[in-house]
LOBARO-833296 format. One record per residue (C-alpha): residue number from 1; residue in one letter; z, y, x negated. Coordinates in pm, whole numbers, padded with zeros to 5 digits, always signed. Each point is the difference from the previous one (the first is absolute). Layout:
<pts>
i:NUM	aa:A	up:Z	north:Y	east:X .
...
</pts>
This chain:
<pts>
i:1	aa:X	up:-02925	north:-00146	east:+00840 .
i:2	aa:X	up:+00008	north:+00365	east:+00110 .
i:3	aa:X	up:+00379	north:+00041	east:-00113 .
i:4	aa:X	up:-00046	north:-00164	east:-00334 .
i:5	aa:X	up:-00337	north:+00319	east:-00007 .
i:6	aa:X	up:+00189	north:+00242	east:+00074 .
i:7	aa:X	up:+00244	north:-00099	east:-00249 .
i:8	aa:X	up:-00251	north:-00032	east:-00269 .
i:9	aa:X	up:-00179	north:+00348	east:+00096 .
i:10	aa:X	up:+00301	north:+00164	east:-00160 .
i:11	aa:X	up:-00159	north:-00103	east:-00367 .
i:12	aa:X	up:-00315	north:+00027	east:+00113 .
i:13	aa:X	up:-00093	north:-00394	east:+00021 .
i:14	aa:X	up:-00296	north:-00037	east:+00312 .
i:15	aa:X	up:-00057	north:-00262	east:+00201 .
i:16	aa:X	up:-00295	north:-00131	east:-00199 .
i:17	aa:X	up:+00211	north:-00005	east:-00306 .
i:18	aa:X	up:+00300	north:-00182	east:+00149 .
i:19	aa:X	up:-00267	north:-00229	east:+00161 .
i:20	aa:X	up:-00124	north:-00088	east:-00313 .
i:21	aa:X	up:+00269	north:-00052	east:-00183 .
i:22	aa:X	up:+00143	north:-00298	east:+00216 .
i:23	aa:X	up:-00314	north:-00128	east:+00003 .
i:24	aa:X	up:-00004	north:-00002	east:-00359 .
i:25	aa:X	up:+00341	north:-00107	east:-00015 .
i:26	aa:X	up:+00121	north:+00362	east:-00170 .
i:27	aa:X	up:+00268	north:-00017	east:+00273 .
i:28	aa:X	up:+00168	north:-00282	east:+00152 .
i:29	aa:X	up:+00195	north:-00005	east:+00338 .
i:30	aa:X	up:+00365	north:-00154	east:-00070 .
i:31	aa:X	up:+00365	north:-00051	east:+00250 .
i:32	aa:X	up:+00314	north:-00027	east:-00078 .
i:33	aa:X	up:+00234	north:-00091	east:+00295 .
i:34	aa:X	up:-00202	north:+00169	east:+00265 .
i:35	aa:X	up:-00104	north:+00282	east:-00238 .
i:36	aa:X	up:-00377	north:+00060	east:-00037 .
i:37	aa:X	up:-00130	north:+00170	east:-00283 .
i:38	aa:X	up:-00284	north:+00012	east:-00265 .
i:39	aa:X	up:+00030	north:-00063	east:-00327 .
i:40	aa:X	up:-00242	north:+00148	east:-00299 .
i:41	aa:X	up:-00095	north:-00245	east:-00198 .
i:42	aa:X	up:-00247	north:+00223	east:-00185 .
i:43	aa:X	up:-00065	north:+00439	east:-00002 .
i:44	aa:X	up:-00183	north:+00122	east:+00295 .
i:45	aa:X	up:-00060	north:+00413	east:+00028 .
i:46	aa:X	up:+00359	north:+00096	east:-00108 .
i:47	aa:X	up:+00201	north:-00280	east:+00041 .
i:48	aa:X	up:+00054	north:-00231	east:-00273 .
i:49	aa:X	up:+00076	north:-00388	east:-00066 .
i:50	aa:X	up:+00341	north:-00024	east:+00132 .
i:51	aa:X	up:+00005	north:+00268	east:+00293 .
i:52	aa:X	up:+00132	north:-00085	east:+00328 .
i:53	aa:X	up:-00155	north:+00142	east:+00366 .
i:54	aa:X	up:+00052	north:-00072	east:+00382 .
i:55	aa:X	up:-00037	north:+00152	east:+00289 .
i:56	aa:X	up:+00252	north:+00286	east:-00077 .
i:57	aa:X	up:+00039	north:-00016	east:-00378 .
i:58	aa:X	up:-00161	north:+00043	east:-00325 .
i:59	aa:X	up:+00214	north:-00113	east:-00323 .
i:60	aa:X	up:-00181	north:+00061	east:-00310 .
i:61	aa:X	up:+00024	north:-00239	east:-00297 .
i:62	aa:X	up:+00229	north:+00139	east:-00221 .
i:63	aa:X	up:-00163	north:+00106	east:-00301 .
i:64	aa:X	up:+00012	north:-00164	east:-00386 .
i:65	aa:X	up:+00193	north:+00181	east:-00268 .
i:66	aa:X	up:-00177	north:+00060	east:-00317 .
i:67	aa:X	up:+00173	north:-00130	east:-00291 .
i:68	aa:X	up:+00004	north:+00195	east:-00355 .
i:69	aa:X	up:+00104	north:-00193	east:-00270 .
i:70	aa:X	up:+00073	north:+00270	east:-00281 .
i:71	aa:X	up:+00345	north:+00169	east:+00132 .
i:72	aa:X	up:-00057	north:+00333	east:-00137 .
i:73	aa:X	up:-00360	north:+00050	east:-00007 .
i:74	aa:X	up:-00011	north:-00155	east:+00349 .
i:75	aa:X	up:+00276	north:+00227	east:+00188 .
i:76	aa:X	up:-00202	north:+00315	east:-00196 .
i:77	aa:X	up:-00349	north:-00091	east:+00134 .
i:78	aa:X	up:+00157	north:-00035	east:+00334 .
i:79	aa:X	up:+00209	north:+00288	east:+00068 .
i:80	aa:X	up:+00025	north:+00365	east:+00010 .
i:81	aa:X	up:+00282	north:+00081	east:+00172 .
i:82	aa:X	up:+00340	north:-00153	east:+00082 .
i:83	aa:X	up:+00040	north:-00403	east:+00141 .
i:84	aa:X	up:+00244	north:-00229	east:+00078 .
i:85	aa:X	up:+00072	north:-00357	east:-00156 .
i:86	aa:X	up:+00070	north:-00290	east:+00246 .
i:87	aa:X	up:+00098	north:-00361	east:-00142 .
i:88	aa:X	up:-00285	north:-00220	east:+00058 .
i:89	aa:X	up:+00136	north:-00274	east:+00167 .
i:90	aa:X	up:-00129	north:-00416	east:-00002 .
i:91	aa:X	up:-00036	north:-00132	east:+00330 .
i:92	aa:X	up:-00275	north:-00003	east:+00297 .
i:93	aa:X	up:-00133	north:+00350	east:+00174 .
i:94	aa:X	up:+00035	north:+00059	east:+00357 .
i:95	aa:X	up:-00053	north:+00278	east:+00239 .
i:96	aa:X	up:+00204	north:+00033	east:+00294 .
i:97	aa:X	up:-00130	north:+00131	east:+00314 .
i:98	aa:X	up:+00084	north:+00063	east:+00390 .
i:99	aa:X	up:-00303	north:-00109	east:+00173 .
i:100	aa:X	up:+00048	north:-00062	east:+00412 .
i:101	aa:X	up:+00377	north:+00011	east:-00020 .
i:102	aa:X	up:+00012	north:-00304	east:-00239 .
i:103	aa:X	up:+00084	north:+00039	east:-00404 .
i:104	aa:X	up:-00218	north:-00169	east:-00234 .
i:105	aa:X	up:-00094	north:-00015	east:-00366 .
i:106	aa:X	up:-00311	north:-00078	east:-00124 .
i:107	aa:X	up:-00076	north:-00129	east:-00376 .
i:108	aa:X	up:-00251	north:+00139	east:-00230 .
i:109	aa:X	up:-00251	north:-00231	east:+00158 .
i:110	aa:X	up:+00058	north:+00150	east:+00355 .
i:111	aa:X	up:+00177	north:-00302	east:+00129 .
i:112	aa:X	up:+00313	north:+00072	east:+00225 .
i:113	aa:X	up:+00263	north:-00169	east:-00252 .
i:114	aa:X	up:+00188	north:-00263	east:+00254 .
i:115	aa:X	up:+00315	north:+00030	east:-00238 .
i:116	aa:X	up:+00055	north:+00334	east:-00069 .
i:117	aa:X	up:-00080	north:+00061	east:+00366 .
i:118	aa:X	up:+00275	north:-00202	east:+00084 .
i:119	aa:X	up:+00252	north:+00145	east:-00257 .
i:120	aa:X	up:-00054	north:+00395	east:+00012 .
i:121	aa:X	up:+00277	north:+00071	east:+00227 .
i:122	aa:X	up:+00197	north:-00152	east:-00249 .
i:123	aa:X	up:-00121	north:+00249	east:-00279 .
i:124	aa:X	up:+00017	north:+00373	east:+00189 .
i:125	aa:X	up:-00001	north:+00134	east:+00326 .
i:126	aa:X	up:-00352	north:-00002	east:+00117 .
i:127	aa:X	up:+00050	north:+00035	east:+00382 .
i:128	aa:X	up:+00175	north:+00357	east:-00081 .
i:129	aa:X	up:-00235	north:+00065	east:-00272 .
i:130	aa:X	up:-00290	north:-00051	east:+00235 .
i:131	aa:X	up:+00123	north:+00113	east:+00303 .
i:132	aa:X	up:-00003	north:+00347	east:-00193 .
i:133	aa:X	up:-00291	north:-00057	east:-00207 .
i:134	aa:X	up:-00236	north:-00231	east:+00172 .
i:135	aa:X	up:-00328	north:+00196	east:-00215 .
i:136	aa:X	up:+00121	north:-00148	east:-00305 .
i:137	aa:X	up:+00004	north:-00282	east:-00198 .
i:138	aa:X	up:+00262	north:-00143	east:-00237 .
i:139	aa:X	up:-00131	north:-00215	east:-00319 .
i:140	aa:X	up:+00231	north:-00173	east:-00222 .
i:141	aa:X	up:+00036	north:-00316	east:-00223 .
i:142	aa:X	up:+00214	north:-00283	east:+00088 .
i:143	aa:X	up:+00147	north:-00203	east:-00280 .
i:144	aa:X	up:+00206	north:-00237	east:-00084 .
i:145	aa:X	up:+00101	north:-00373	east:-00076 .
i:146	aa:X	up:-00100	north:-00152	east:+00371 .
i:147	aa:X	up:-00309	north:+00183	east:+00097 .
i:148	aa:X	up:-00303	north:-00218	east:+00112 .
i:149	aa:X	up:-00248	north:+00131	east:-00272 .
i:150	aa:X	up:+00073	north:+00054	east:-00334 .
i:151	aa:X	up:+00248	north:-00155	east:-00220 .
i:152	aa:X	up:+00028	north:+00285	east:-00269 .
i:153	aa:X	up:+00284	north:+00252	east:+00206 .
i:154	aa:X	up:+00274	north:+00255	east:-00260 .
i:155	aa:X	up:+00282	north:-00131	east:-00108 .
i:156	aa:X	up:+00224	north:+00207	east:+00181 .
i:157	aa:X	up:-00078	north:-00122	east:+00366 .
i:158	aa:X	up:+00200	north:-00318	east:-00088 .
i:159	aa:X	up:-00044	north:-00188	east:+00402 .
i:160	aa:X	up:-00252	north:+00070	east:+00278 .
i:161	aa:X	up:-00195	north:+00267	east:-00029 .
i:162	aa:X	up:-00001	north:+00394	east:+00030 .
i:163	aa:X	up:-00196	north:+00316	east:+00148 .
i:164	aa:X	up:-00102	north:+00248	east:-00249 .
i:165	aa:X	up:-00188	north:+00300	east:+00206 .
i:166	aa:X	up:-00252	north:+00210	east:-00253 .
i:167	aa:X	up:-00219	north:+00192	east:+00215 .
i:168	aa:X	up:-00036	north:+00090	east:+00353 .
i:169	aa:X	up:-00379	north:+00073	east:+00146 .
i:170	aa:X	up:-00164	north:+00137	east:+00288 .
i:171	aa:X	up:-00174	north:-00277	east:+00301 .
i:172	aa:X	up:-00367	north:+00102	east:-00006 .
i:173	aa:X	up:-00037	north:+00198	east:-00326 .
i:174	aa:X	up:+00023	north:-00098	east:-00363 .
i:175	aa:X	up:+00262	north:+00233	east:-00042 .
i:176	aa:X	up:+00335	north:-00051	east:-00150 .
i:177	aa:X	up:+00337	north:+00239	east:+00058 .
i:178	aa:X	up:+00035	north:+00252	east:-00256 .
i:179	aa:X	up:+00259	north:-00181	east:-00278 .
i:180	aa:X	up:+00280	north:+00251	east:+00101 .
i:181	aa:X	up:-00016	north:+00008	east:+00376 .
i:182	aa:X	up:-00038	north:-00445	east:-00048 .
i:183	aa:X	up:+00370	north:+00018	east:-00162 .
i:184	aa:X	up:+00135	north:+00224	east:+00282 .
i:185	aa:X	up:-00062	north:-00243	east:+00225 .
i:186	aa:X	up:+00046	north:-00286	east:-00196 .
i:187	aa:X	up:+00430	north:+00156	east:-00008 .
i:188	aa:X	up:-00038	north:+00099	east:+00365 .
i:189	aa:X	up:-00073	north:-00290	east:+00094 .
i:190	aa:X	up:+00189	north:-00223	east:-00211 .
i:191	aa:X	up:-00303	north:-00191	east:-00140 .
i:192	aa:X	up:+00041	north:-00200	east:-00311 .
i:193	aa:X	up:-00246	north:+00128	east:-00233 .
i:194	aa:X	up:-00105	north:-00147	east:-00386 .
i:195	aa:X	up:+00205	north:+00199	east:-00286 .
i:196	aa:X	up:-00072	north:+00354	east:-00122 .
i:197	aa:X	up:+00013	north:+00157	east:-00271 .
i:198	aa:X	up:-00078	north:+00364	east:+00012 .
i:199	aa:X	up:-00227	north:+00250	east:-00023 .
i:200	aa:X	up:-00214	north:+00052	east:-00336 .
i:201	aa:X	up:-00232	north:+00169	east:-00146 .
i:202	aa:X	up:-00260	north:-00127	east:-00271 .
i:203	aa:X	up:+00252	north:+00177	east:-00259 .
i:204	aa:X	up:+00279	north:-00255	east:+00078 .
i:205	aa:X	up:-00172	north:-00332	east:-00203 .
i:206	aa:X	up:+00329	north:-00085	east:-00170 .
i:207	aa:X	up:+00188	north:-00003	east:+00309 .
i:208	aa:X	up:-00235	north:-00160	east:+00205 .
i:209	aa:X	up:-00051	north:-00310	east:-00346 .
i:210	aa:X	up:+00407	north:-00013	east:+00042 .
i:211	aa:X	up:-00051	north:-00081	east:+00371 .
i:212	aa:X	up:-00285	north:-00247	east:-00071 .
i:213	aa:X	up:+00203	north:-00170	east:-00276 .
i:214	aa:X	up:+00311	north:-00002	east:+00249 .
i:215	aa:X	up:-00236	north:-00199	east:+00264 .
i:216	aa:X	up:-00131	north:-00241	east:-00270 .
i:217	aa:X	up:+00322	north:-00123	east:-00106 .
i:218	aa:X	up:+00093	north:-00038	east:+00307 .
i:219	aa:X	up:-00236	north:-00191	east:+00052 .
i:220	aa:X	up:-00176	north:+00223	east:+00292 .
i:221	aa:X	up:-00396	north:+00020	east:+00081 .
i:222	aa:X	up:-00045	north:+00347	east:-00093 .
i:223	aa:X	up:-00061	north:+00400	east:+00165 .
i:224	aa:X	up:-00242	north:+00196	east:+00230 .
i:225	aa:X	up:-00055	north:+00319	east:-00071 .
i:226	aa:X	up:-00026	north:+00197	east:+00331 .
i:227	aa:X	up:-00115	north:+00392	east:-00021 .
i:228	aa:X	up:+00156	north:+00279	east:+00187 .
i:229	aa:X	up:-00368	north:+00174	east:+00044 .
i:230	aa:X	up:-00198	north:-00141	east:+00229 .
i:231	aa:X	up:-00278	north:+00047	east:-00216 .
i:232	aa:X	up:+00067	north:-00256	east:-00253 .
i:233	aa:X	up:+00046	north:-00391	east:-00017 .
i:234	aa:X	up:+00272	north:-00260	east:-00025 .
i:235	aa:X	up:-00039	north:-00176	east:-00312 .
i:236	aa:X	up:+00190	north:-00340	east:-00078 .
i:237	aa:X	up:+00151	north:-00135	east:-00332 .
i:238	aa:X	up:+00187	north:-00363	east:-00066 .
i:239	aa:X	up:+00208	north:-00149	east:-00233 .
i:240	aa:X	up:-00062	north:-00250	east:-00276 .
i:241	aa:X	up:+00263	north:-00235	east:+00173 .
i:242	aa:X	up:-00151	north:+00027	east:+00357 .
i:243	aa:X	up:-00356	north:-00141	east:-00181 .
i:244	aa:X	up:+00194	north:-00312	east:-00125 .
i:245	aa:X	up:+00191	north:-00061	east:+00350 .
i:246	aa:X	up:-00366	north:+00020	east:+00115 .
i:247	aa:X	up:-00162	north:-00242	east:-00259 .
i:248	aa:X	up:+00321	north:-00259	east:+00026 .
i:249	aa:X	up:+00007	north:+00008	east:+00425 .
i:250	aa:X	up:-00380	north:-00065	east:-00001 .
i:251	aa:X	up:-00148	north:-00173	east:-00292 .
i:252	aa:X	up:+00116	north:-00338	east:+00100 .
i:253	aa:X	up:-00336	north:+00033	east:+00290 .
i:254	aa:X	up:-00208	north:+00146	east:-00277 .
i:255	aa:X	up:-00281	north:-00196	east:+00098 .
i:256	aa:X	up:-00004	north:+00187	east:+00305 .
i:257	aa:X	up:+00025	north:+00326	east:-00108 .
i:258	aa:X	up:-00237	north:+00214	east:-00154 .
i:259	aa:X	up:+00026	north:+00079	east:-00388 .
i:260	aa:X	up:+00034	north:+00325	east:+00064 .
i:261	aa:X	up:+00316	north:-00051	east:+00169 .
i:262	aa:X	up:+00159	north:-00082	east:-00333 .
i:263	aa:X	up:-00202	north:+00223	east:-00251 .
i:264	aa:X	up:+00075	north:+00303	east:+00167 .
i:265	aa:X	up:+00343	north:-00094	east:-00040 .
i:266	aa:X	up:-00009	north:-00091	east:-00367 .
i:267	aa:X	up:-00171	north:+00323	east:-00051 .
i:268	aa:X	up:+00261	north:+00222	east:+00178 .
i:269	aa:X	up:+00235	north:-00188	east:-00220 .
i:270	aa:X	up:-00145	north:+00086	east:-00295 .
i:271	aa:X	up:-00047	north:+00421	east:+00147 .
i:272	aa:X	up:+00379	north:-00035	east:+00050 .
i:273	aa:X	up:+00054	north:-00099	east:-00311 .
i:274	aa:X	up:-00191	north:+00272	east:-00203 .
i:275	aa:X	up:+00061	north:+00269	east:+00252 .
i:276	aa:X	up:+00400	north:-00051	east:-00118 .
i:277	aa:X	up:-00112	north:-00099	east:-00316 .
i:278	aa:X	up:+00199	north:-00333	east:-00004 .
i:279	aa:X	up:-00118	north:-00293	east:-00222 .
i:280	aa:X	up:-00162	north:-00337	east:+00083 .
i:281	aa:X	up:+00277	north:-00220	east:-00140 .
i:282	aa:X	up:+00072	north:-00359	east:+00070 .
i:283	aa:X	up:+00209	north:+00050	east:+00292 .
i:284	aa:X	up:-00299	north:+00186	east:+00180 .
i:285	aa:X	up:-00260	north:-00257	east:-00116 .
i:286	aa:X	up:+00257	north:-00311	east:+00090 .
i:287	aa:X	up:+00068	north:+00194	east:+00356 .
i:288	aa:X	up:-00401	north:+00030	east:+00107 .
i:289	aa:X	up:-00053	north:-00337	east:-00148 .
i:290	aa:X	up:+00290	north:-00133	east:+00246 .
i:291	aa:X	up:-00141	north:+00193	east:+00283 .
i:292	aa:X	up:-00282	north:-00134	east:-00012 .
i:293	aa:X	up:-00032	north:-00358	east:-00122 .
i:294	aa:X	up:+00328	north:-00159	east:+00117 .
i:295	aa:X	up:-00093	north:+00014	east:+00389 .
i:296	aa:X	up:-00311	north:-00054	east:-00045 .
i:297	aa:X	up:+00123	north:-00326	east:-00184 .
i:298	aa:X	up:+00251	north:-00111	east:+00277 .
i:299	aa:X	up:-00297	north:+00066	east:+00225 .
i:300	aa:X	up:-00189	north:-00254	east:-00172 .
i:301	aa:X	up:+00270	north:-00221	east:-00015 .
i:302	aa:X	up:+00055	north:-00094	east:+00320 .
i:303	aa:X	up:-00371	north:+00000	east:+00125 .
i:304	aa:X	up:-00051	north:-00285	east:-00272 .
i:305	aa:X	up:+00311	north:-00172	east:+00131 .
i:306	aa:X	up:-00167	north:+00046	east:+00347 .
i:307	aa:X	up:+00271	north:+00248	east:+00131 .
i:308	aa:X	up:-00127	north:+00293	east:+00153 .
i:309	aa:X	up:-00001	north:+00309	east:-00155 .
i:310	aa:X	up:+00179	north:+00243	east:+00297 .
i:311	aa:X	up:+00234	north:+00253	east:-00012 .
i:312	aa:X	up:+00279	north:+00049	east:+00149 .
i:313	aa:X	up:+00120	north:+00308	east:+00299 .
i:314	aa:X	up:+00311	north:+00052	east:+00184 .
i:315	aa:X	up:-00007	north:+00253	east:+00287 .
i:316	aa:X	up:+00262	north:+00107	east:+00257 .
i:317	aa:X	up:-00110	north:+00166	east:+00345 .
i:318	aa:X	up:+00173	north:+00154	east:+00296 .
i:319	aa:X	up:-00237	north:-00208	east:+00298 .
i:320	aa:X	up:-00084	north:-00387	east:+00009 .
i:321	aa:X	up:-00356	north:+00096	east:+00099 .
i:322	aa:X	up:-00070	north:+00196	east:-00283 .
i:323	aa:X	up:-00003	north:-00357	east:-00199 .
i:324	aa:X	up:-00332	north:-00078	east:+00144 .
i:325	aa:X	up:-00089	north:+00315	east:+00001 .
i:326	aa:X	up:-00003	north:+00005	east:-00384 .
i:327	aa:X	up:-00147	north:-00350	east:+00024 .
i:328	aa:X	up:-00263	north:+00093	east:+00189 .
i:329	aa:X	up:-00115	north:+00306	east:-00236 .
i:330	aa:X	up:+00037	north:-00196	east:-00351 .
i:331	aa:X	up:-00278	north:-00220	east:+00211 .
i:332	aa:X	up:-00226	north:+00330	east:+00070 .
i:333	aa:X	up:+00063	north:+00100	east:-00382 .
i:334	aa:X	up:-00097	north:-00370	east:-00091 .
i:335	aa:X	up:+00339	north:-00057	east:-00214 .
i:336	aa:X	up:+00074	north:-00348	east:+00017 .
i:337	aa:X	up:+00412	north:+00006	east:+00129 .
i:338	aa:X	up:+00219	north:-00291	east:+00099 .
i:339	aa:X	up:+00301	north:+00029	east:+00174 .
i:340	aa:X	up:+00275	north:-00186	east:-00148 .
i:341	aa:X	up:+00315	north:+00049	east:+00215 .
i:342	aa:X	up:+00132	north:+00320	east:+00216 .
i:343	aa:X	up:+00335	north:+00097	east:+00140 .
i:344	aa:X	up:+00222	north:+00234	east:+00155 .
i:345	aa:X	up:+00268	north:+00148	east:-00197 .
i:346	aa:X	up:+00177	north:+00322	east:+00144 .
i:347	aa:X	up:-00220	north:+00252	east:+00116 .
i:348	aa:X	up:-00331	north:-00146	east:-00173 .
i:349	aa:X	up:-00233	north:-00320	east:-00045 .
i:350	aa:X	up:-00010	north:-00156	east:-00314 .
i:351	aa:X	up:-00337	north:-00089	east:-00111 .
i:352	aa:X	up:-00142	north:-00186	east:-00269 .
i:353	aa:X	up:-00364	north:-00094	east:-00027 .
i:354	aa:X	up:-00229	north:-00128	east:-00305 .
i:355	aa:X	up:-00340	north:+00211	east:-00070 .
i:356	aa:X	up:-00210	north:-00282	east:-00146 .
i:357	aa:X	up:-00244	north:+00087	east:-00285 .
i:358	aa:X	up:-00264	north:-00268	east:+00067 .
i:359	aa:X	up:-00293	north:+00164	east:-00246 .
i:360	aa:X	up:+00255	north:+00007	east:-00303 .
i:361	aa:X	up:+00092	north:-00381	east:+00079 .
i:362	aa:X	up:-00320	north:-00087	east:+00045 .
i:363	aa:X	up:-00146	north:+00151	east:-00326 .
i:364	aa:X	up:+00211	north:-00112	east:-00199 .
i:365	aa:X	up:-00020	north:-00391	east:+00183 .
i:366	aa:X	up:-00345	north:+00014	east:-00077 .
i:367	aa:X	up:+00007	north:+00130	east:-00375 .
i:368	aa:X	up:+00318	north:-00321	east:-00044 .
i:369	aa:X	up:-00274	north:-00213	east:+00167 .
i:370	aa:X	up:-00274	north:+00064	east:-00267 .
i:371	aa:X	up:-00237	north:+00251	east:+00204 .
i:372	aa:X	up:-00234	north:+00191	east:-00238 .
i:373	aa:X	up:-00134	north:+00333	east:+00046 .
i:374	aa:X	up:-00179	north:+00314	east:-00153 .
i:375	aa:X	up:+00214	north:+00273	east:-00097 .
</pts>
């Protein structure tokens, strides 16, 4: 206990406050292959939901982006002086630490992510990287068509997945590396990093509305908008097509997804529309109407033929024992995954496992079945 105090004394967190918050389940102790650490589950002094902290280490959450939705007006409210645009890209967010000699990265929800833990060698040198820089942290996204989370990825990761480096922070502050210094030693040290576009200022709309339109028809998620002063704040700003590729890859589990999900979507949509003053023809209206009512359909299709409604994920990683690894955090996340078959080819292990959506199949058994309710 008196390492993990010492530790938290650096933000100020006392024992009584650290007492109380595992009794009140604020924090909750985790391990991941020998690893101890403590995950926050909910804000406790200065550490939010999603910060990480053992005996050595604090790793704040990283923070949410606020989103403007009005291009121009947005970028004006937000900045005085110059910024740079970075390609927003669709995937999962992880930061990459040192911690004891051992690499990991943690998700958004202050797990240590088993896969990406497995595969970072693979995406830049982080022994070098933290031999040199063991104070700092190294958050990216990971995308592509075989990751173990999310089935929307950009089209132009065509197999496996990808690193895409944004931002590099400081262990034990909320502090991030000035934008300019974070690219210097994003090229020194080789580090694959998400596209970027430039530096602006708030007198550079048209440019920045050719970028954006670039991005949409290709089909990309969108920018952040990253200041050079300190002073100010990243902003974020996405695409009409990323909001479909949303609405399509999830509204087949509707029933298990908030509305909000999908009207914050439809109303970005509609922003993106006016903001580039584009029309609502019958090619946008047929599009939203495909994203999301035809898997939603197939969903309920095969729960009233009494096939499960899963989906499918295909995963390749360097070590055997990272298989049940994974396994064994879906179970802590409570996602529902069956393995269907692994194997060895080359250098990797094939895997291909089934997340089962049991509350979609069931809802919609029930509803087939004749159950009333109140809505």
């Amino acid at each position: 206990m008196s390492g993990i105090l010492e530790t938290l004394s650096k933000v100020n967190i006392t024992e009584d406050q650290w007492r109380e918050a595992l009794d009140n389940h604020k924090v909750v102790a985790d391990e991941f292959d020998g690893f101890t650490y403590y995950r926050f589950v909910k804000k406790v002094g200065q550490l939010e939901k999603g910060s990480v902290v053992n005996e050595s280490d604090i790793i704040f959450h990283f923070p949410q982006i606020a989103r403007i939705m009005r291009l121009e007006s947005g970028i004006k409210a937000a900045f005085n002086r110059p910024f740079y645009i970075e390609e927003k890209v669709d995937g999962y967010n992880v930061r990459v630490a040192e911690i004891g000699g051992n690499v990991f990265a943690f998700t958004r929800g202050s797990y240590v992510c088993p896969f990406t833990t497995d595969r970072v060698g693979d995406f830049f040198n982080s022994e070098e990287f933290f031999s040199d820089n063991p104070h700092l942290i190294v958050c990216g996204e990971i995308a592509g068509p075989e990751n173990p989370y999310n089935r929307g990825y950009p089209s132009y990761v065509k197999e496996d997945v990808k690193f895409f480096a944004f931002d590099i922070r400081t262990k034990n502050t909320d502090k991030h590396v000035p934008t300019e210094e974070k690219y210097r030693l994003f090229d020194r040290y080789k580090i694959p990093t998400v596209t970027c576009f430039g530096r602006h200022t708030n007198s550079d709309i048209g440019r920045i509305k050719r970028v954006l339109k670039e991005l949409n028809d290709r089909g990309c998620e969108g920018v952040v908008l990253k200041p050079v002063s300190p002073d100010e704040k990243m902003v974020k700003y996405v695409t009409a097509g990323s909001c479909y590729r949303d609405m399509r890859v999830t509204s087949g589990l509707m029933l298990e997804i908030p509305a909000e999900f999908f009207t914050q979507r439809l109303f970005r949509v509609i922003f993106y529309l006016l903001d580039n003053e584009l029309p609502l023809d019958k090619t946008i209206m047929q599009k939203t109407g495909e994203s999301l009512l035809l898997p939603l359909f197939e969903s309920a299709k095969k729960a009233i033929s009494g096939e499960m409604v899963a989906e499918e994920f295909h995963v390749r990683l360097i070590h055997e024992k990272s298989i049940q690894k994974l396994f064994d955090h879906f179970h802590k996340c409570s996602v529902n995954a069956v393995l269907i078959n692994q194997r060895k080819i080359g250098n990797y292990w094939h895997v291909k496992f089934e997340r089962r959506c049991y509350p979609t199949y069931e809802i919609i058994r029930k509803y087939w079945e004749g159950l009333s309710h109140f809505d």
